[in-house]
C-alpha positions in Angstrom: 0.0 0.0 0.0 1.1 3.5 -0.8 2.5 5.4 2.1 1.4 8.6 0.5 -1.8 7.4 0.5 -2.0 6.2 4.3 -0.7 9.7 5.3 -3.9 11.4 3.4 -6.0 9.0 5.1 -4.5 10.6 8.3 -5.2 14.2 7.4 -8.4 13.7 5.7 -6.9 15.8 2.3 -10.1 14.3 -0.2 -8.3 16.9 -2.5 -5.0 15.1 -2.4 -6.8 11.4 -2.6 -8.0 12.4 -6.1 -5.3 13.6 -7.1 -3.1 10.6 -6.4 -6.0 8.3 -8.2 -5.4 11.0 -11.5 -1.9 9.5 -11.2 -2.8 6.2 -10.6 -7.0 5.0 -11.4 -5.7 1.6 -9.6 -4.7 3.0 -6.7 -7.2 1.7 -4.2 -6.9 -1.9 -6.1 -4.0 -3.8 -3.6 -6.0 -2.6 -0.5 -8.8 -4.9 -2.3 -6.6 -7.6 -3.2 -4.9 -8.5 0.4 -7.6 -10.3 2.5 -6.3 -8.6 5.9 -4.5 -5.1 5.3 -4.9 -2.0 7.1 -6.2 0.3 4.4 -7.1 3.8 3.8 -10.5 3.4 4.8 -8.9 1.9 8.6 -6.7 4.3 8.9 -9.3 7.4 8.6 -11.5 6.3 11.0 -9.3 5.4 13.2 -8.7 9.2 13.7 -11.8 10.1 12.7 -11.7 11.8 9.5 -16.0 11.6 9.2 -15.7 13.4 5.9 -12.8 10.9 4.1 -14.2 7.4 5.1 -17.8 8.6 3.8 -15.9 9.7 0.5 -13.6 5.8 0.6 -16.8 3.7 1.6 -18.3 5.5 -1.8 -15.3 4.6 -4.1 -14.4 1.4 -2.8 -17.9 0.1 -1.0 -15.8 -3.8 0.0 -13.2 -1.8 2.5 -15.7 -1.0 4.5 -15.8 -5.2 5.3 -12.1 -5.5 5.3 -10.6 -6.7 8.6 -6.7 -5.3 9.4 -4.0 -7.4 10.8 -5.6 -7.3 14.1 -9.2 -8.3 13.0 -11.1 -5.4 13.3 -13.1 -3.5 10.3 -13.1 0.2 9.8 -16.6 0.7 11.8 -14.9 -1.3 14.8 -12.2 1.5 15.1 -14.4 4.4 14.6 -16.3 2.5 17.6 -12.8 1.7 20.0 -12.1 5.5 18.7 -15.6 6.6 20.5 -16.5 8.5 17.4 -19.7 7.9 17.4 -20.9 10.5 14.8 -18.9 9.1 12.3 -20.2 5.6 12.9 -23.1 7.1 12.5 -22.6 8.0 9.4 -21.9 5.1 8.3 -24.1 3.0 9.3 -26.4 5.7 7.6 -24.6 4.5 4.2 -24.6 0.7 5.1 -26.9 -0.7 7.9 -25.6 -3.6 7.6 -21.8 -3.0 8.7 -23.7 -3.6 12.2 -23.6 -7.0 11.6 -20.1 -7.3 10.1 -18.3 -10.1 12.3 -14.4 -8.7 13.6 -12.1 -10.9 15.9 -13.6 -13.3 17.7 -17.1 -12.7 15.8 -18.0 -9.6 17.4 -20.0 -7.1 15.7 -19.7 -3.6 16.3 -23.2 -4.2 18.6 -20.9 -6.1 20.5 -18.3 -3.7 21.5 -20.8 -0.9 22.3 -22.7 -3.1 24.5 -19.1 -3.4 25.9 -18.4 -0.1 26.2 -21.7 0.6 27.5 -22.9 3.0 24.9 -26.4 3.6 25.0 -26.4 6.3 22.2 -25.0 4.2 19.8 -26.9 0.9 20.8 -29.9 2.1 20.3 -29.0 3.5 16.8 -27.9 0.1 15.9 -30.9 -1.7 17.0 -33.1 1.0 15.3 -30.8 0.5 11.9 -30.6 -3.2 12.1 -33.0 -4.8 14.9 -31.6 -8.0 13.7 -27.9 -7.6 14.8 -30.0 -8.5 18.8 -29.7 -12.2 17.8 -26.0 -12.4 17.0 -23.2 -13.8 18.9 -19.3 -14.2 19.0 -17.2 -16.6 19.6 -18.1 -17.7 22.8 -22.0 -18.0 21.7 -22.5 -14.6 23.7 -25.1 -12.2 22.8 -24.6 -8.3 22.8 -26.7 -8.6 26.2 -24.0 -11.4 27.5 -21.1 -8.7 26.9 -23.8 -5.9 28.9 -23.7 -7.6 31.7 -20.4 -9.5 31.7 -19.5 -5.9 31.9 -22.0 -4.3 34.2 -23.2 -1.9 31.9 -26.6 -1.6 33.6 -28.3 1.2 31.5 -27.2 -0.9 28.1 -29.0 -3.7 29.4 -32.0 -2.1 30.1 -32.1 -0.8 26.4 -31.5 -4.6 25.6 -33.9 -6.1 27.6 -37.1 -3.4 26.3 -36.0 -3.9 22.7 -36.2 -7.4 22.7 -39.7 -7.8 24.4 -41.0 -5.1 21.9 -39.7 -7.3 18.9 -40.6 -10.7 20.7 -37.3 -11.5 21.2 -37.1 -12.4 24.8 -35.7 -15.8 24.1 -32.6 -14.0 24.4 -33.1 -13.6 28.1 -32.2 -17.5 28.2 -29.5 -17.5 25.6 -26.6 -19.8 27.2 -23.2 -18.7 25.8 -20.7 -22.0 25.4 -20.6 -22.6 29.0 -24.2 -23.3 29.5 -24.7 -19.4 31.5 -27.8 -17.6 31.1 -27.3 -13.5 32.0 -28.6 -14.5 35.7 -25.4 -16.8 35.8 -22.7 -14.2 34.5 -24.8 -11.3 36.8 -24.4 -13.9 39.5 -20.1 -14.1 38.7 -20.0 -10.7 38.9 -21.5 -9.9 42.0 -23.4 -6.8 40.5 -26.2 -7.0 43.1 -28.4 -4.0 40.9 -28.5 -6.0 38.1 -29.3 -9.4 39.9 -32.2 -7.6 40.8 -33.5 -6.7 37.9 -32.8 -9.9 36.2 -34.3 -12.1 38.5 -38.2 -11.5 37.5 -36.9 -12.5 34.0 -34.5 -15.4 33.7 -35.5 -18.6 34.9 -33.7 -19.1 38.3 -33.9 -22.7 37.6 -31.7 -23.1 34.9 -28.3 -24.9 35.2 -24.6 -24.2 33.3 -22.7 -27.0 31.8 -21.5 -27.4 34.9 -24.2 -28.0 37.1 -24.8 -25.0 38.9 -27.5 -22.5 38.8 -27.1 -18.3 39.7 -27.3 -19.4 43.1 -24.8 -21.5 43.3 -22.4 -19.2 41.6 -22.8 -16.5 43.5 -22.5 -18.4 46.5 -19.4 -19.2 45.9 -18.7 -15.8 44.5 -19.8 -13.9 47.4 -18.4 -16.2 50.2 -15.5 -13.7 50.9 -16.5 -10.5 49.9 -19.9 -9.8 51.1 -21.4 -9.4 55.0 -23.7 -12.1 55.7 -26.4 -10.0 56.2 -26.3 -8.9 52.8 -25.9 -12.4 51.4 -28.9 -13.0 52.7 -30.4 -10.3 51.8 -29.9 -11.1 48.0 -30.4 -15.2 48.4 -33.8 -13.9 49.7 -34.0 -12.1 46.3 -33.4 -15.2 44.1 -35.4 -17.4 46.2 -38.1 -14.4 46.5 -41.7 -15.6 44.5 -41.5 -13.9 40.8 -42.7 -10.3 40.3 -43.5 -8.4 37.0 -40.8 -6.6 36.2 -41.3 -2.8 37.5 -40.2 0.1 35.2 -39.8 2.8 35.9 -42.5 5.6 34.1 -42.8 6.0 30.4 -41.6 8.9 29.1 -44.6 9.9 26.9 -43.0 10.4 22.9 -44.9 13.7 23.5 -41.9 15.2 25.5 -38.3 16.0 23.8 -37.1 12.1 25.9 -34.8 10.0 23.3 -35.5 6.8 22.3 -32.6 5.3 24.6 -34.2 7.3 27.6 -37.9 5.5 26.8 -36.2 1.8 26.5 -34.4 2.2 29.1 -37.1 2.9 31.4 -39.2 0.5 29.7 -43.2 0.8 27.9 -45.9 0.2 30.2 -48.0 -3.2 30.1 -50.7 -1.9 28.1 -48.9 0.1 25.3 -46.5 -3.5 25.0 -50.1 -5.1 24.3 -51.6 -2.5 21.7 -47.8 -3.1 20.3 -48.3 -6.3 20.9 -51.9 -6.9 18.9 -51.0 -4.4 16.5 -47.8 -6.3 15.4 -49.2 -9.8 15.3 -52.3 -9.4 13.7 -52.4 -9.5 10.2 -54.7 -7.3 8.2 -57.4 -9.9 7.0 -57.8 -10.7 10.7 -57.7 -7.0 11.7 -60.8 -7.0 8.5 -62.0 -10.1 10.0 -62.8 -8.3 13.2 -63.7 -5.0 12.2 -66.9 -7.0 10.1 -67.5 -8.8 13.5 -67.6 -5.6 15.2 -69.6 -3.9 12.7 -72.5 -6.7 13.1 -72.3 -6.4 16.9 -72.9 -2.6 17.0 -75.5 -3.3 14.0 -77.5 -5.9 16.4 -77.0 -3.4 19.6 -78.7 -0.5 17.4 -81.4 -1.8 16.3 -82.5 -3.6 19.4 -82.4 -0.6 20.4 -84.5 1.2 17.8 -87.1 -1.9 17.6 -87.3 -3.4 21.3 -88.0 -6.7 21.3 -91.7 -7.7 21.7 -91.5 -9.1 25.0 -91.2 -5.4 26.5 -94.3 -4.2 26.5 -95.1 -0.5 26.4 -95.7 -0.3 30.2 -92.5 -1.8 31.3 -90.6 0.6 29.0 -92.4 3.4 30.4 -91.3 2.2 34.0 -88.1 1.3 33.2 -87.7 -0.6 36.2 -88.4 -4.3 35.3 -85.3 -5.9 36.3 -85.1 -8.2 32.8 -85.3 -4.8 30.9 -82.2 -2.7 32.7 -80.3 -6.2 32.3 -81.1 -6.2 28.7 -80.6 -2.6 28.6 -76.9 -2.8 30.3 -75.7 -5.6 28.3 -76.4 -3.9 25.1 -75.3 -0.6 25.8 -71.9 -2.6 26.8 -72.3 -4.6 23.5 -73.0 -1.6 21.1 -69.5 0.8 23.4 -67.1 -2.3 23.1 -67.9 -2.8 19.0 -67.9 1.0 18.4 -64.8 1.2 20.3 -63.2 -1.4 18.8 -64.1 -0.4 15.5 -62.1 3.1 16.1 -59.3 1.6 16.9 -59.5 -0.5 13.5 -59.9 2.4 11.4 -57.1 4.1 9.9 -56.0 7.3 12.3 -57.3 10.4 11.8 -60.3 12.2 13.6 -62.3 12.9 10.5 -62.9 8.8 11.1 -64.7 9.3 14.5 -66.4 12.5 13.5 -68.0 11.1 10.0 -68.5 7.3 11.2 -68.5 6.6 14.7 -70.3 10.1 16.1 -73.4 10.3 14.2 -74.4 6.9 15.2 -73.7 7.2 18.5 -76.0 9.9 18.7 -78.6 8.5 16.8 -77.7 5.3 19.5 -77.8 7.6 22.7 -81.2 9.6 21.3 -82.8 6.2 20.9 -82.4 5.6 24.6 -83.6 8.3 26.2 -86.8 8.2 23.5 -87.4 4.6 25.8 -87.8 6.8 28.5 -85.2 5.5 30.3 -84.2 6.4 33.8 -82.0 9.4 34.2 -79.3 7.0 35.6 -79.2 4.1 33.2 -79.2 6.6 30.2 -76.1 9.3 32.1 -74.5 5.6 32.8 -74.4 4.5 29.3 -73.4 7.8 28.2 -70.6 7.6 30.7 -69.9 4.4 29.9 -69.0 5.4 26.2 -67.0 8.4 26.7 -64.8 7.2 29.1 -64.4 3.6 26.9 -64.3 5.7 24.0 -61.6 8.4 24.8 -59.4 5.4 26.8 -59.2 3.0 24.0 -58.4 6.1 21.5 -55.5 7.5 23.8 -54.3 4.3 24.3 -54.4 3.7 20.6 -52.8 7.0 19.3 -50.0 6.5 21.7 -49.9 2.9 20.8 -49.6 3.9 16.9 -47.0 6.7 17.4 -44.6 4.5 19.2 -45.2 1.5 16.7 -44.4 3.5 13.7 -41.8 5.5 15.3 -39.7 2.2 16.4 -40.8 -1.0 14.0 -40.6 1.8 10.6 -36.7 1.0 11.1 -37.5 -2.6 11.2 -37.7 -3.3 7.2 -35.4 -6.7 7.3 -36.6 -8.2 10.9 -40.2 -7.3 10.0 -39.6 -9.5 6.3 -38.2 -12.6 8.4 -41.0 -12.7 10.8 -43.6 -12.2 7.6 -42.3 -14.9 7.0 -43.7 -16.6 9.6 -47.2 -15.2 9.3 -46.8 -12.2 11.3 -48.1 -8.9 9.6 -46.6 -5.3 10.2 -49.8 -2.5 9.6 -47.8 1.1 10.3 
């Protein structure tokens, strides 16, 4: 390789670079040729010359794979190099140089989960969600390396983005010695993230060798903690399972980053609209919404033509008990299918206002022409508004955080189509 050439990698001269290839159109041709080489490309974002390497990944696109000497590909440096707007950049250029395996396998997700960068894992994971699933050498997982090296906050973002994309398998990935994350948690003796791991990972689970969490840290804590604390954390493994308790969501209303809202994790209910949302494909979404559409049908018009059996009288009295039990269970019948059908409907409030409103009035006026009792008919009225404005916040909020996280999910979302699974943004 030229040494002029390395040295203009160094100061970042894209003048100079084009220059030389005037001289020479085959400049950049041995750096292709060698199989390991540090080349230009290496060298420049190593020191972190942003606008050279995006100029070099452009002309030569294959460098940007090429390990050096010492196994590592230009994106690897710029990462060890904590440049993280250049890697950035490229990743911008080529999402998949997340994936691209260095020494001992490790992707760049690897060495950031290493380092503890939540900036940057979360911009991998939004670029390509399915670097999550791949390991090095070892069989370890970019959430192995997290907690190997107590990086606490890049776990959190770990452990969110993998239940929002139904990867949670990974919480019992074993690397090559048979350990879960509870087991290498338990080696460490990081008592925090014990904590938090222990509603997930199944305490039951042995290594290779035999042993379970408790047994390693057992052995790890003999000597270094007070037994009153040892106890103290045995009572945590041994402790009956909770839910896992995050912290509050940080509503996508606010100016919060995405690495700020995984890290503090989605409420249950907003993981189930994602949830639904994600795994129901559109015929069954049409599926329903016809279901729904003959529910609220049936609910109207027994309310608008009462069934014979109620006689004039009892309507006017309102108070035979088989009437307000008919009554209730239709008025609950006609909210659930109305509500349900807004939340099928494509987003927008010019949906509610041209469909759903008008016959809701119509549904409401119907009722009090029964003559109804002041209470049953301000009940049912309650009863919709309050139905009707939860499942719509829930719903919006539900919808903005779907498309703002799975729109970066092209590739994962094509392998689980795969499998059935349907993606609606």
């Amino acid at each position: 390789m030229d040494e002029r050439l390395n040295e203009v990698a160094r100061t970042g001269t894209i003048d100079e670079l084009y220059r030389m290839i005037r001289e020479d159109p085959s400049l950049l041709e041995p750096a292709d040729e060698l199989q390991f080489i540090d080349t230009p490309l290496h060298i420049a974002a190593q020191v972190g010359n942003t606008h050279f390497v995006l100029e070099m990944m452009r002309l030569k696109p294959s460098l940007s794979r090429k390990l050096n000497p010492d196994g590592f590909s230009p994106i690897h440096l710029a990462v060890e190099s904590n440049n993280d707007n250049l890697v950035i950049r490229m990743i911008n250029i080529d999402r998949n140089l997340v994936r691209v395996q260095g020494k001992e396998y490790c992707t760049p997700l690897h060495c950031v989960a290493k380092k503890g960068n939540v900036k940057l894992v979360v911009e991998f994971l939004l670029a390509c969600p399915e670097s999550i699933l791949d390991v090095n050498v070892r069989n370890e997982t970019a959430l192995h390396m997290a907690v190997l090296h107590n990086k606490i906050h890049t776990v959190k973002v770990l452990l969110e983005w993998s239940k929002l994309l139904d990867s949670e398998f990974l919480l019992g990935w074993t690397d090559e010695q048979g350990n879960t994350i509870l087991h290498i948690a338990a080696s460490t003796n990081d008592i925090q993230m014990i904590k938090m791991l222990i509603p997930m990972v199944d305490m039951d689970a042995v290594n290779l060798g035999g042993k379970r969490a408790l047994d390693i840290f057992q052995a790890e804590t003999l000597t270094l903690l007070q037994k009153d604390k040892k106890l103290k954390i045995i009572h945590w493994l041994f402790r009956k399972r909770s839910h896992y308790n995050a912290t509050l969501y940080c509503d996508t209303n606010n100016n919060c980053s995405v690495a700020e809202s995984l890290k503090r994790g989605f409420p249950w209910y907003k993981r189930w609209i994602l949830a639904n949302h994600r795994h129901m494909s559109q015929v069954n979404k049409d599926g329903i919404l016809v279901v729904a559409v003959l529910i609220a049908t049936t609910a109207y018009q027994a309310i608008v033509a009462l069934p014979t059996v109620f006689d004039n009288k009892l309507i006017a009295s309102a108070s035979h008990y088989y009437f307000l039990v008919f009554q209730f269970f239709n008025t609950a019948a006609f909210v659930a299918s109305m509500s349900l059908i807004y939340i099928l409907l494509p987003p927008g409030i010019s949906y509610m206002l041209q469909l759903i409103i008008p016959i809701v009035v119509c549904f409401f006026v119907g009722i009090y022409l029964t003559n109804l009792q002041t209470g049953l008919y301000m009940f049912s009225l309650i009863l919709f508004i309050w139905q009707l404005l939860r499942f719509g916040r829930l719903d919006r909020n539900g919808r903005r955080e779907r498309h703002f996280l799975l729109k970066h999910c092209t590739s994962f979302r094509k392998e689980l189509e795969k499998k059935g699974y349907k993606y609606q943004l």
